[in-house]
ModelCIF file with pLDDT and N, C-alpha, C, O atoms, coordinates in Angstrom:
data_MODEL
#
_entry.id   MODEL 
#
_entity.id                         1 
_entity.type                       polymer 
_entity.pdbx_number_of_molecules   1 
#
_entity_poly.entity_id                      1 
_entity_poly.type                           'polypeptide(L)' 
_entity_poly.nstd_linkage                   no 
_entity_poly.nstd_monomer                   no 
_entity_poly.pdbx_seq_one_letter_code       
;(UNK)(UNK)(UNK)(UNK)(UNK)(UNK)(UNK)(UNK)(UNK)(UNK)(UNK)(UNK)(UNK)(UNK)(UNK)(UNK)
(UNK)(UNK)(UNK)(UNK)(UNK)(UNK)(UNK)(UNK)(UNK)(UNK)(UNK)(UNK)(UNK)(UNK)(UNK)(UNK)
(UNK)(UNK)(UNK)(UNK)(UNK)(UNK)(UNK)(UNK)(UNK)(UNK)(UNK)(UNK)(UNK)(UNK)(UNK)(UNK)
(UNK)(UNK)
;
_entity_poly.pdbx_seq_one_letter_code_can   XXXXXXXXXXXXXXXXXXXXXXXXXXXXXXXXXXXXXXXXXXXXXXXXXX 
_entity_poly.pdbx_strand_id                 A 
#
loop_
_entity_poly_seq.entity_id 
_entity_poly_seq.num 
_entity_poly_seq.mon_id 
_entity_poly_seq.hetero 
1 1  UNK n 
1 2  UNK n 
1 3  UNK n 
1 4  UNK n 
1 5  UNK n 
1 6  UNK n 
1 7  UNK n 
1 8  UNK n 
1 9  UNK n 
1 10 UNK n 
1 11 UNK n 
1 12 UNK n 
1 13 UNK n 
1 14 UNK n 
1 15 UNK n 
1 16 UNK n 
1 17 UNK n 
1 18 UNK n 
1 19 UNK n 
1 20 UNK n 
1 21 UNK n 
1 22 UNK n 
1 23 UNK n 
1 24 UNK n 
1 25 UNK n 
1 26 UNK n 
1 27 UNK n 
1 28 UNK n 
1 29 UNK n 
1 30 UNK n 
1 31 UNK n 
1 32 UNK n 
1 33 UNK n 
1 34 UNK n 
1 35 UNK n 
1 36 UNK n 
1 37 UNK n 
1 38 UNK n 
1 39 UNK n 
1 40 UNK n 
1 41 UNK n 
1 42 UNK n 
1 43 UNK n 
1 44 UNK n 
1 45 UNK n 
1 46 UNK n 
1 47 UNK n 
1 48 UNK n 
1 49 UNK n 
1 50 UNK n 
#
_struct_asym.id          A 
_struct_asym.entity_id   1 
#
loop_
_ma_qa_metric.id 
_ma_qa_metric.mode 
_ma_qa_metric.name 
_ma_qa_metric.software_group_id 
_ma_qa_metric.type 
1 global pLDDT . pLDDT 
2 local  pLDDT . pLDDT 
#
_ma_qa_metric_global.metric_id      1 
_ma_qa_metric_global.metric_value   85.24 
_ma_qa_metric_global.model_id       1 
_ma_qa_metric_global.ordinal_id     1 
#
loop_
_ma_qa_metric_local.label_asym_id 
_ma_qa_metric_local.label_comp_id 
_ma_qa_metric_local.label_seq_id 
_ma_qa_metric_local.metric_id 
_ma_qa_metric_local.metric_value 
_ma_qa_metric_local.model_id 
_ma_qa_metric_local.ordinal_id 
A UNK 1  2 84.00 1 1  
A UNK 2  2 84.00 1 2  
A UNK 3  2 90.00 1 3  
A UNK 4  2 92.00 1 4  
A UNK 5  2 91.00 1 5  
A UNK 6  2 91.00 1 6  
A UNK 7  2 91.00 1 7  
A UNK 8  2 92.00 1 8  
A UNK 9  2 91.00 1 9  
A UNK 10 2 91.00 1 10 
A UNK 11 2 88.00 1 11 
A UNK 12 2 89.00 1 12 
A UNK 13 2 84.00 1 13 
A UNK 14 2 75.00 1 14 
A UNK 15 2 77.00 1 15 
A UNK 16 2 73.00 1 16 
A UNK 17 2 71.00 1 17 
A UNK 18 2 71.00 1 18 
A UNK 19 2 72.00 1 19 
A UNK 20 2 71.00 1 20 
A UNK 21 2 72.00 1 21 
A UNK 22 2 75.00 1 22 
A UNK 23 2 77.00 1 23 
A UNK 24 2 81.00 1 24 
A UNK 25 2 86.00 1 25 
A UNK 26 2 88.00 1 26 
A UNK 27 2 90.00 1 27 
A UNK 28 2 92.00 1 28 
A UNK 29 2 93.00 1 29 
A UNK 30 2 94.00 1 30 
A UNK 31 2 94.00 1 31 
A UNK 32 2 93.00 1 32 
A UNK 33 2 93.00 1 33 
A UNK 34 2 94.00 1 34 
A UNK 35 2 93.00 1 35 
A UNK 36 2 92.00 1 36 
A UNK 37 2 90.00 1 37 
A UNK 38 2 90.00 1 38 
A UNK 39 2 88.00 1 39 
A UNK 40 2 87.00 1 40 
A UNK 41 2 84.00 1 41 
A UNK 42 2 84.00 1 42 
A UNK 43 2 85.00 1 43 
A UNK 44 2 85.00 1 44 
A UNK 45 2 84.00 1 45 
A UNK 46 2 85.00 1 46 
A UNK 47 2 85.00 1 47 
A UNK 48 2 85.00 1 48 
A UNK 49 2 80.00 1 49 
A UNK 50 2 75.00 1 50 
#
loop_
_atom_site.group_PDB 
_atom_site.id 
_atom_site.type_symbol 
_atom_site.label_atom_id 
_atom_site.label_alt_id 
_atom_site.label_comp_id 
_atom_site.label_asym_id 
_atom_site.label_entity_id 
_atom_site.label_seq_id 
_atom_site.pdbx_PDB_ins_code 
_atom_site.Cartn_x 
_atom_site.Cartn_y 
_atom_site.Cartn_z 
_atom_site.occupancy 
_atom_site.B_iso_or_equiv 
_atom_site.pdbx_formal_charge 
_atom_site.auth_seq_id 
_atom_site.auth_comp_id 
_atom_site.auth_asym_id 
_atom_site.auth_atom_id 
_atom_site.pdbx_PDB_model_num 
ATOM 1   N N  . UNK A 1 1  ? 0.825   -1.180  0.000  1.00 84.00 ? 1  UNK A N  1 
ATOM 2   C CA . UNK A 1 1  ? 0.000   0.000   0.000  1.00 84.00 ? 1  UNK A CA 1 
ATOM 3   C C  . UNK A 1 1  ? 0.876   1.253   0.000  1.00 84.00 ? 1  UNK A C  1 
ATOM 4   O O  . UNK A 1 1  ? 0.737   2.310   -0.615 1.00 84.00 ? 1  UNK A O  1 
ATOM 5   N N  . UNK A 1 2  ? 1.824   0.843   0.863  1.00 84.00 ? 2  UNK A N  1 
ATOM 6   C CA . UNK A 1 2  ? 2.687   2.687   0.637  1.00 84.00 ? 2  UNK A CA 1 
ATOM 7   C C  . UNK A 1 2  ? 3.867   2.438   -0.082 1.00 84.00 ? 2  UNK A C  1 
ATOM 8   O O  . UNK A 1 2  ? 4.998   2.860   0.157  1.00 84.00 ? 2  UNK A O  1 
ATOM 9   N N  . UNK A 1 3  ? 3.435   1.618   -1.097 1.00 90.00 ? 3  UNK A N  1 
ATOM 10  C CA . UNK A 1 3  ? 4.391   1.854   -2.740 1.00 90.00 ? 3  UNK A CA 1 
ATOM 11  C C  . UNK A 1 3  ? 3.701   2.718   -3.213 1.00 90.00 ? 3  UNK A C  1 
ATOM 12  O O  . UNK A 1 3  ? 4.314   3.576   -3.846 1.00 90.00 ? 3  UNK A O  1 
ATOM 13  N N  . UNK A 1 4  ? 2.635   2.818   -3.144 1.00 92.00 ? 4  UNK A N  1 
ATOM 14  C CA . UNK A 1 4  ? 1.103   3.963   -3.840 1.00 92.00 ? 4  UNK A CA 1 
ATOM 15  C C  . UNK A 1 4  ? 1.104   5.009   -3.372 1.00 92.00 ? 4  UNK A C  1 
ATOM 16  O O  . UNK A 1 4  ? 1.141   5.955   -4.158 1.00 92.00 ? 4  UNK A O  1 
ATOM 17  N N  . UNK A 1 5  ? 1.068   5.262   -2.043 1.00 91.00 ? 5  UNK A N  1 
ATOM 18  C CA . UNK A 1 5  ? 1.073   6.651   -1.571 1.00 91.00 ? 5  UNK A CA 1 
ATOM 19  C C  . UNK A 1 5  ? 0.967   6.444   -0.170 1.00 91.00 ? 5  UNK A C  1 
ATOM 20  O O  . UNK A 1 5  ? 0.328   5.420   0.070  1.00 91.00 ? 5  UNK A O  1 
ATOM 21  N N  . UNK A 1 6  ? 1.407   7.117   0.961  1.00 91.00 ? 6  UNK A N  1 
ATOM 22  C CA . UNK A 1 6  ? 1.055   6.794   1.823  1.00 91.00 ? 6  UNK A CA 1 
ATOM 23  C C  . UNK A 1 6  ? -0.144  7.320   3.008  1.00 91.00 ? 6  UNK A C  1 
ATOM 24  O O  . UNK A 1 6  ? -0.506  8.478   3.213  1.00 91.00 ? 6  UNK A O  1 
ATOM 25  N N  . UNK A 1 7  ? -0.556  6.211   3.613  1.00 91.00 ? 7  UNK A N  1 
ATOM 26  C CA . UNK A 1 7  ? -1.749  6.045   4.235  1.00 91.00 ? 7  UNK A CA 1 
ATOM 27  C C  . UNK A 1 7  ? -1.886  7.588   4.978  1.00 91.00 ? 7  UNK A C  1 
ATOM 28  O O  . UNK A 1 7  ? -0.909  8.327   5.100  1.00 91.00 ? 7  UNK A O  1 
ATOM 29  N N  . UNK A 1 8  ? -2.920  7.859   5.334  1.00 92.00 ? 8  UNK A N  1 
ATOM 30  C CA . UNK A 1 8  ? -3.363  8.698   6.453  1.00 92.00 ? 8  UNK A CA 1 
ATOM 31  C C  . UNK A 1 8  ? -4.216  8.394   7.000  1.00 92.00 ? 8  UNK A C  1 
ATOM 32  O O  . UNK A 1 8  ? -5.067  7.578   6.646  1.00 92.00 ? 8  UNK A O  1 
ATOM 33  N N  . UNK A 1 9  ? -4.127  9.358   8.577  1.00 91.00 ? 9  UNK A N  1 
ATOM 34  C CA . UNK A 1 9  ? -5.382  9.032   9.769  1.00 91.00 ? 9  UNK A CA 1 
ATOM 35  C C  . UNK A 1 9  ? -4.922  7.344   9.838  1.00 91.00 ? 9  UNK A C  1 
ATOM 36  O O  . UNK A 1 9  ? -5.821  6.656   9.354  1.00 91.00 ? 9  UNK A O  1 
ATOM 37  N N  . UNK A 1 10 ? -3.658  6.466   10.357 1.00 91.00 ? 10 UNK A N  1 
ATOM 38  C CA . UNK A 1 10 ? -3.604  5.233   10.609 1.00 91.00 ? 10 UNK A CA 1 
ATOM 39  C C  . UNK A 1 10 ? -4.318  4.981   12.043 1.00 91.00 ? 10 UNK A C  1 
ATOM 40  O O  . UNK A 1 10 ? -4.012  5.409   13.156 1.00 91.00 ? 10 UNK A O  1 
ATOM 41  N N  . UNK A 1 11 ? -5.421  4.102   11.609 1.00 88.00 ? 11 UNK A N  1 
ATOM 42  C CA . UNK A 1 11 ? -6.136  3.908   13.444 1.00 88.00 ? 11 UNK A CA 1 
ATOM 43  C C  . UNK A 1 11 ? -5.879  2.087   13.595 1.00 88.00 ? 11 UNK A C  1 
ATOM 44  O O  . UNK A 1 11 ? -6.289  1.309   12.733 1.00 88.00 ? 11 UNK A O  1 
ATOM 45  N N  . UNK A 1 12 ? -5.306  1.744   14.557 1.00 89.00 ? 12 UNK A N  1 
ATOM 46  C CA . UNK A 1 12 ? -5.047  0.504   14.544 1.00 89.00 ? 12 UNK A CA 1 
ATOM 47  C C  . UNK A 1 12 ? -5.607  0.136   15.799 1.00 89.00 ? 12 UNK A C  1 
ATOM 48  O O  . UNK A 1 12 ? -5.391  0.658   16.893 1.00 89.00 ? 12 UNK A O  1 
ATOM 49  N N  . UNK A 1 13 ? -7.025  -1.693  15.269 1.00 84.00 ? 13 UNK A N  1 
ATOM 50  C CA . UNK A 1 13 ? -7.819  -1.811  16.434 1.00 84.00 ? 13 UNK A CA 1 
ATOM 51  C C  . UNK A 1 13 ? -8.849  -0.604  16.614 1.00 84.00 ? 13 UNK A C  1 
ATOM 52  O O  . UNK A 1 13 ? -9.218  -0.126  17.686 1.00 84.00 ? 13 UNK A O  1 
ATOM 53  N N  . UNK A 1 14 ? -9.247  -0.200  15.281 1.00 75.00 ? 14 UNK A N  1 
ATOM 54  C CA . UNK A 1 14 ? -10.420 0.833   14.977 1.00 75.00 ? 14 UNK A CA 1 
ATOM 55  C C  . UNK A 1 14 ? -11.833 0.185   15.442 1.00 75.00 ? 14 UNK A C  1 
ATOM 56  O O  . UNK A 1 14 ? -12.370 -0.845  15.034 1.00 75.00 ? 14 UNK A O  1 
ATOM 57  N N  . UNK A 1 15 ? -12.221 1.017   16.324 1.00 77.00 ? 15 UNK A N  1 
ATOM 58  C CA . UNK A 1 15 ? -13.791 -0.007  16.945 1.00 77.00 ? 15 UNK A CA 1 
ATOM 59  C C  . UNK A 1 15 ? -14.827 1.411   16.286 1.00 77.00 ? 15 UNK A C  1 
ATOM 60  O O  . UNK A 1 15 ? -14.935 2.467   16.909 1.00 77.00 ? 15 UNK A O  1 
ATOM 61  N N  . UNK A 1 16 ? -15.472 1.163   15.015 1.00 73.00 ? 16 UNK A N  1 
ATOM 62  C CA . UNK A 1 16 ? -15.921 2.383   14.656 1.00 73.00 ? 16 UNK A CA 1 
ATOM 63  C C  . UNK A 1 16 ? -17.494 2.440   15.278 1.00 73.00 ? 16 UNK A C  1 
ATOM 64  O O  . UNK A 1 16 ? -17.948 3.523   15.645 1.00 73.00 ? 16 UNK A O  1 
ATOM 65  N N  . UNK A 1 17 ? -18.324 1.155   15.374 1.00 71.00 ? 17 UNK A N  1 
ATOM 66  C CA . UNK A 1 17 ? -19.440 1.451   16.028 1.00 71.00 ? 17 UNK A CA 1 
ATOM 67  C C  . UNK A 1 17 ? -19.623 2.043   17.486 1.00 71.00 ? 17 UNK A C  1 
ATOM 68  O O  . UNK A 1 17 ? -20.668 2.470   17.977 1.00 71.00 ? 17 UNK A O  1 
ATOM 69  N N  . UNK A 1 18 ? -17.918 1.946   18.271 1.00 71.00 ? 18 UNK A N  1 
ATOM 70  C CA . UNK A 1 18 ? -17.773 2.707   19.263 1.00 71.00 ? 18 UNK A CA 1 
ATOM 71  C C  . UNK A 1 18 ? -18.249 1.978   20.626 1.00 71.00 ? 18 UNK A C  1 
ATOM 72  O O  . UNK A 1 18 ? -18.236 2.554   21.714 1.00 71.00 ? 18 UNK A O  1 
ATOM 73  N N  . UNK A 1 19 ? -18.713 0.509   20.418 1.00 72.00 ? 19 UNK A N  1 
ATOM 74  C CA . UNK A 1 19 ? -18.840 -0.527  21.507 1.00 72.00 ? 19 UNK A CA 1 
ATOM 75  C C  . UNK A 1 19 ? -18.191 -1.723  21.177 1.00 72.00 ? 19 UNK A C  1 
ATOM 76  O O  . UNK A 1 19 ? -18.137 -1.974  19.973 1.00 72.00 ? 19 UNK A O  1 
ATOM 77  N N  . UNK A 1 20 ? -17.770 -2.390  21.825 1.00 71.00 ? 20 UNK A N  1 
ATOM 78  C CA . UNK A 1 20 ? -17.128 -3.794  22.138 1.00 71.00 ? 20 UNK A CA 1 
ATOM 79  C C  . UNK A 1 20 ? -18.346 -4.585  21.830 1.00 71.00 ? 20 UNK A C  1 
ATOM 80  O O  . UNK A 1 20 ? -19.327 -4.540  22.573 1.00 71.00 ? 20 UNK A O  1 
ATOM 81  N N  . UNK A 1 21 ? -18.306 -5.409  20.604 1.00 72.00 ? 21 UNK A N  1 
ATOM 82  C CA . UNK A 1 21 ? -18.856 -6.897  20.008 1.00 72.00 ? 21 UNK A CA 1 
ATOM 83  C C  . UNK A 1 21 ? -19.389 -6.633  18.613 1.00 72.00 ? 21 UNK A C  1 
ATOM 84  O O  . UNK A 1 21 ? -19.881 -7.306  17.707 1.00 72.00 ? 21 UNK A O  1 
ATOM 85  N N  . UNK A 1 22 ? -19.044 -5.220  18.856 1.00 75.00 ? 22 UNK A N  1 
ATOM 86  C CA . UNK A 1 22 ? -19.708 -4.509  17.652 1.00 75.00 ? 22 UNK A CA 1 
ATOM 87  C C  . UNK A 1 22 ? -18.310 -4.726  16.077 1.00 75.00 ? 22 UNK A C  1 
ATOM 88  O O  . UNK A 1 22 ? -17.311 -5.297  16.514 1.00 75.00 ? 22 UNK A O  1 
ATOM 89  N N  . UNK A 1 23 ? -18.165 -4.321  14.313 1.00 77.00 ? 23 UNK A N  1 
ATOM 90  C CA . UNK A 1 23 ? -16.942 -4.312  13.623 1.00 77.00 ? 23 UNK A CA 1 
ATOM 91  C C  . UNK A 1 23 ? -15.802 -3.934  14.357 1.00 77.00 ? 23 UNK A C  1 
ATOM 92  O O  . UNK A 1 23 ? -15.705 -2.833  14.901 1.00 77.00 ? 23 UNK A O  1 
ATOM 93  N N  . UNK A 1 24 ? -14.802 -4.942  14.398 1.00 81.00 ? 24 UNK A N  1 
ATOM 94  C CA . UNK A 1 24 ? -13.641 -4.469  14.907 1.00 81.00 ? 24 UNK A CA 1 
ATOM 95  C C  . UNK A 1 24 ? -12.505 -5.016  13.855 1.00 81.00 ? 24 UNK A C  1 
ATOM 96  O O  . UNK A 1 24 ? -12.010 -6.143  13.831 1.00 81.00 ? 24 UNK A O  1 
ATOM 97  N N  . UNK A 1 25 ? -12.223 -3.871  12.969 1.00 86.00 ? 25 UNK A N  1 
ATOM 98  C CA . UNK A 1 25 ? -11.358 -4.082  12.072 1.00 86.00 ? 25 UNK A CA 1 
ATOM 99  C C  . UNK A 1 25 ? -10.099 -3.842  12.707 1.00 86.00 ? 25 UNK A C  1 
ATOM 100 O O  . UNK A 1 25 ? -9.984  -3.252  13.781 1.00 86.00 ? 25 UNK A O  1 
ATOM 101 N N  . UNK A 1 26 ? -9.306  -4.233  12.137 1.00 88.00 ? 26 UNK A N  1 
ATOM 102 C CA . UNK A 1 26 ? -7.565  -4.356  12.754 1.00 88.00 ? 26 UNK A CA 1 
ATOM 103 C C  . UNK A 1 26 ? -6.766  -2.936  12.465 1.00 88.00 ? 26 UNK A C  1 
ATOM 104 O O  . UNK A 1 26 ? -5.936  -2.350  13.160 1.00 88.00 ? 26 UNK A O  1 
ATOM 105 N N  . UNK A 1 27 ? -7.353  -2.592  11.125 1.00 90.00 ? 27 UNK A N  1 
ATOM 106 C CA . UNK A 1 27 ? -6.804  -1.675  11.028 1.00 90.00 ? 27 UNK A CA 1 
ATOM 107 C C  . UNK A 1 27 ? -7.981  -0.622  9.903  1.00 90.00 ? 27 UNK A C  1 
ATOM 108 O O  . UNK A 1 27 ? -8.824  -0.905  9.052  1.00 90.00 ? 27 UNK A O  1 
ATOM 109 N N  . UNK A 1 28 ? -7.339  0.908   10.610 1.00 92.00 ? 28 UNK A N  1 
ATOM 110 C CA . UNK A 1 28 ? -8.569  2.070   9.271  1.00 92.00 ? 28 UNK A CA 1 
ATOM 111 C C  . UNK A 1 28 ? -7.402  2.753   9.114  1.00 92.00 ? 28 UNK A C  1 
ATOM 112 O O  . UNK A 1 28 ? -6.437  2.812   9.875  1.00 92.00 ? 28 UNK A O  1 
ATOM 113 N N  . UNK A 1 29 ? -7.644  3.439   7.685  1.00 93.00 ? 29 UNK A N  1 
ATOM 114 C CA . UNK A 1 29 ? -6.653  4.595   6.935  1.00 93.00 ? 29 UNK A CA 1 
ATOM 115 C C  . UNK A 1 29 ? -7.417  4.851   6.132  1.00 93.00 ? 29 UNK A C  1 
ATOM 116 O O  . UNK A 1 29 ? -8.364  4.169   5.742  1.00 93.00 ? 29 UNK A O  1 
ATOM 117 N N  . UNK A 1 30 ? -6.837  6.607   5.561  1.00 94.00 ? 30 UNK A N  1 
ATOM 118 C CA . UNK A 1 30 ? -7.834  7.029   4.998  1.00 94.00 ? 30 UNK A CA 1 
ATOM 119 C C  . UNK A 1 30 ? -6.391  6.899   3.685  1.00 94.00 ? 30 UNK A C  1 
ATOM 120 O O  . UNK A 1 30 ? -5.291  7.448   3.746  1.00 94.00 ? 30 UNK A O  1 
ATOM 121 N N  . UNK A 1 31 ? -7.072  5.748   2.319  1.00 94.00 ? 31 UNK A N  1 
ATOM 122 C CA . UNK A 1 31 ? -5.800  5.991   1.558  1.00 94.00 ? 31 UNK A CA 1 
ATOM 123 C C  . UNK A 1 31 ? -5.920  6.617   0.270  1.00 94.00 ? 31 UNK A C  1 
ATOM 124 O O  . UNK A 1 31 ? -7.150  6.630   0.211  1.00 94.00 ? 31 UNK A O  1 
ATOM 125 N N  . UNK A 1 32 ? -5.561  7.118   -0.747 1.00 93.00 ? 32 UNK A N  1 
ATOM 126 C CA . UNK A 1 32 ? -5.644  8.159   -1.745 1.00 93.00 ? 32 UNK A CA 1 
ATOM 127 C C  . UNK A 1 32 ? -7.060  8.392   -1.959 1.00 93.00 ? 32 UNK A C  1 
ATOM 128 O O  . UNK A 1 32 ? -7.733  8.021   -2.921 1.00 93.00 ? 32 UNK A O  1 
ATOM 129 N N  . UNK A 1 33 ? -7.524  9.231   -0.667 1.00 93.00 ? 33 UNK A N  1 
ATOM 130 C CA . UNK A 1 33 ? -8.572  10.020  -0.060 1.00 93.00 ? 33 UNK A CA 1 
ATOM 131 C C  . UNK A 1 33 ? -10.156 9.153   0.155  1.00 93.00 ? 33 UNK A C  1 
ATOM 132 O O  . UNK A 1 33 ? -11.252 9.597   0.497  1.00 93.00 ? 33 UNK A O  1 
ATOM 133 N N  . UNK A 1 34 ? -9.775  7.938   -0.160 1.00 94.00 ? 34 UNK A N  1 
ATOM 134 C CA . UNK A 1 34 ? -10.937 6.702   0.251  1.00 94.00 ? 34 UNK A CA 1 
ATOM 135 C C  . UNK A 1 34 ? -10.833 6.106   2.053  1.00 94.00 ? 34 UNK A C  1 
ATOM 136 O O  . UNK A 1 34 ? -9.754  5.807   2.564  1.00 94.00 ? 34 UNK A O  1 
ATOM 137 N N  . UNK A 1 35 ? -11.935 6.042   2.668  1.00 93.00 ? 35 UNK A N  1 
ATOM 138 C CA . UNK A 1 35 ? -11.621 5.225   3.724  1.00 93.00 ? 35 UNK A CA 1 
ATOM 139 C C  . UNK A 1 35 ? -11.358 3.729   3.580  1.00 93.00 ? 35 UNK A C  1 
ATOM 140 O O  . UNK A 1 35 ? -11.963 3.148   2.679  1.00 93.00 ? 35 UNK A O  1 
ATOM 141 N N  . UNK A 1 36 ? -10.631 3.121   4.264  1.00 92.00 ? 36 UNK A N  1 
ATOM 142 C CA . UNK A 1 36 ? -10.419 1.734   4.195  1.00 92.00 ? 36 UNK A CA 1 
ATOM 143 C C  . UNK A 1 36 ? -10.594 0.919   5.533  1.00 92.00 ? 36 UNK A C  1 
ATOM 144 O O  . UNK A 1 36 ? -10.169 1.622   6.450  1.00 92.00 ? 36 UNK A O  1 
ATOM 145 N N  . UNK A 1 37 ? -10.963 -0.048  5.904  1.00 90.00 ? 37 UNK A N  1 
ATOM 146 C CA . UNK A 1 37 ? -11.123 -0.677  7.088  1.00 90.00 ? 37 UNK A CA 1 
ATOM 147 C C  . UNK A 1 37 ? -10.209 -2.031  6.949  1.00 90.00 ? 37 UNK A C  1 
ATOM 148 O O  . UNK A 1 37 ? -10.669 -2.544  7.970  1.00 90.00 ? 37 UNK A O  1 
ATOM 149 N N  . UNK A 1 38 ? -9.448  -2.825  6.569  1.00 90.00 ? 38 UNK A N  1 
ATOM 150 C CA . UNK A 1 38 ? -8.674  -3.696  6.875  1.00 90.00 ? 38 UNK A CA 1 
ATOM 151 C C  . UNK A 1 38 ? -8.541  -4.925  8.049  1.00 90.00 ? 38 UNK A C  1 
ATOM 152 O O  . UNK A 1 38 ? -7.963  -4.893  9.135  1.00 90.00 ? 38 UNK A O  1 
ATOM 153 N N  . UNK A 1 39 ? -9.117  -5.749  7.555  1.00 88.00 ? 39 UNK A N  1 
ATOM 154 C CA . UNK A 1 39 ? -8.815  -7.030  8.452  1.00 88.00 ? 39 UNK A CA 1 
ATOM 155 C C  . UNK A 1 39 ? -7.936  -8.009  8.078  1.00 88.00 ? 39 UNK A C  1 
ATOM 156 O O  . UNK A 1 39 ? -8.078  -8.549  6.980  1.00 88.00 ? 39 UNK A O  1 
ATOM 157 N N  . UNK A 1 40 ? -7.252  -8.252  8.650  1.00 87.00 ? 40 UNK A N  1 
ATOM 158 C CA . UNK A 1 40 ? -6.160  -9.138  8.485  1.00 87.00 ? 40 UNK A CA 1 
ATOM 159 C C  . UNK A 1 40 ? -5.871  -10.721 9.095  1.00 87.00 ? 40 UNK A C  1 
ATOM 160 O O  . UNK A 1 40 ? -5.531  -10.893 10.265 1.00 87.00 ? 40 UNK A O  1 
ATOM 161 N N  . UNK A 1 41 ? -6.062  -11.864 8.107  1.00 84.00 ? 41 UNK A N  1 
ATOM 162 C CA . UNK A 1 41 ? -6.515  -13.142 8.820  1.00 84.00 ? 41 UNK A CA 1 
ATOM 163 C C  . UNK A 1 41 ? -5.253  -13.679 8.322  1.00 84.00 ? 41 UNK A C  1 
ATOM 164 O O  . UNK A 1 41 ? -4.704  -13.339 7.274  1.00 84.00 ? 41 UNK A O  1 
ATOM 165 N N  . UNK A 1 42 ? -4.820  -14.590 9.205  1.00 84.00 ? 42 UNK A N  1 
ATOM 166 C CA . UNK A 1 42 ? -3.193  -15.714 8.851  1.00 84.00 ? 42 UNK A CA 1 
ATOM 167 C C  . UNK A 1 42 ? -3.552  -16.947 8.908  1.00 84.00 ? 42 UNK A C  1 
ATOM 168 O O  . UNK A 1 42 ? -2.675  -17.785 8.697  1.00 84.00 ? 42 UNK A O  1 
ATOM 169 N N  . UNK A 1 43 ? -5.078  -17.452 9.239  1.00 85.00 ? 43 UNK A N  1 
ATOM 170 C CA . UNK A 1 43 ? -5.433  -18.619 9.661  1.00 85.00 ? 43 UNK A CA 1 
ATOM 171 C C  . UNK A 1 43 ? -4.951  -19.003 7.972  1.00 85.00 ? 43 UNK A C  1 
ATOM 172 O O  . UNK A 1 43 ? -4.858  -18.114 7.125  1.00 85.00 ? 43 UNK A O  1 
ATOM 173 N N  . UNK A 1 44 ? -4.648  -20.608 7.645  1.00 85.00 ? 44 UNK A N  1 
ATOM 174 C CA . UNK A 1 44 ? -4.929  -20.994 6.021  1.00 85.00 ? 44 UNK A CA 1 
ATOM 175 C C  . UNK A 1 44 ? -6.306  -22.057 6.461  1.00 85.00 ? 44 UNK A C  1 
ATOM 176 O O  . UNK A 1 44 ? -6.457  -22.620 7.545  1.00 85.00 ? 44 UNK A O  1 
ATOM 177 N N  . UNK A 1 45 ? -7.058  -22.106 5.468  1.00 84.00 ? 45 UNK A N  1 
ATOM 178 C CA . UNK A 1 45 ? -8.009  -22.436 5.092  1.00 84.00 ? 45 UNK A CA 1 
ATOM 179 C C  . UNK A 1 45 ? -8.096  -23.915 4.254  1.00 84.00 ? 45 UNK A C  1 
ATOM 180 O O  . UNK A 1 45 ? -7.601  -23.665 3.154  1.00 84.00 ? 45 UNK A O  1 
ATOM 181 N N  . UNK A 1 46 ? -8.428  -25.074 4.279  1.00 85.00 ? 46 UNK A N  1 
ATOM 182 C CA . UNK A 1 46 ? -8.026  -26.247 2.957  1.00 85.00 ? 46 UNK A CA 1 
ATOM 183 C C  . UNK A 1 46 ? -9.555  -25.597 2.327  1.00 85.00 ? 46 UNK A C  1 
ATOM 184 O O  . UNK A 1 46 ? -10.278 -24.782 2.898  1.00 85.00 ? 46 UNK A O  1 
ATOM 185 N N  . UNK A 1 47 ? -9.758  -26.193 1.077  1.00 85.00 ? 47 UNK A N  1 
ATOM 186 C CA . UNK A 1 47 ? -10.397 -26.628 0.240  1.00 85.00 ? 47 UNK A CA 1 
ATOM 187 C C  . UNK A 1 47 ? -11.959 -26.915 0.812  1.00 85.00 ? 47 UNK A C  1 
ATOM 188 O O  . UNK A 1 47 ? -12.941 -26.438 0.245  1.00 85.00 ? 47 UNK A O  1 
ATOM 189 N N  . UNK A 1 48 ? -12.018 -27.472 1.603  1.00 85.00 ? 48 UNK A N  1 
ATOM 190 C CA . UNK A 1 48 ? -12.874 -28.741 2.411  1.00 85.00 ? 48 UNK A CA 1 
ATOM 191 C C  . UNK A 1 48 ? -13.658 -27.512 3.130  1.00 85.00 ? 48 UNK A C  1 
ATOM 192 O O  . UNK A 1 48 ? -14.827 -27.257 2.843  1.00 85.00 ? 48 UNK A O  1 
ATOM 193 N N  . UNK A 1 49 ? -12.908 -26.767 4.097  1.00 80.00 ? 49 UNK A N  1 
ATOM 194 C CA . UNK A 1 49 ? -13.484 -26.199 4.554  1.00 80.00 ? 49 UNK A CA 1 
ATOM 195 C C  . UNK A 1 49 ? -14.162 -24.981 4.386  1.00 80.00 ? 49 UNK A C  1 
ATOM 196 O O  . UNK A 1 49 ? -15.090 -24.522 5.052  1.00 80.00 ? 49 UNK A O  1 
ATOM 197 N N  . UNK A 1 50 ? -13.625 -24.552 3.484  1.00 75.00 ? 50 UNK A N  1 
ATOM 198 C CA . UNK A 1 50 ? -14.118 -23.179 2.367  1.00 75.00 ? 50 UNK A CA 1 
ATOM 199 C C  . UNK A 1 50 ? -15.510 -23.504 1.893  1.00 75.00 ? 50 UNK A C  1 
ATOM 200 O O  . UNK A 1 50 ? -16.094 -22.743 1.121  1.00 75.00 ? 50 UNK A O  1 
#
């Protein structure tokens, strides 16, 4: 992403509905003037379970 330009407003652990159970994206930036919300998963997935 910041080969492109870089991010602004980085909020990391952004709780935007503003309560606990509510979207909790990992990460918000505002990037070439779009908001973005970003979640980030490492689990791998097979086939089977998809």
């Amino acid at each position: 992403m910041s080969m492109y330009s870089t991010p602004k407003q980085v909020i990391v652990e952004d709780k935007p509905t503003g309560r606990k159970g509510g979207i909790e994206p990992d990460l918000f930036c505002i990037f070439k003037g779009s908001p973005f919300w970003i979640e980030i998963q490492r689990n791998q997935y097979s086939e089977q379970k998809m």
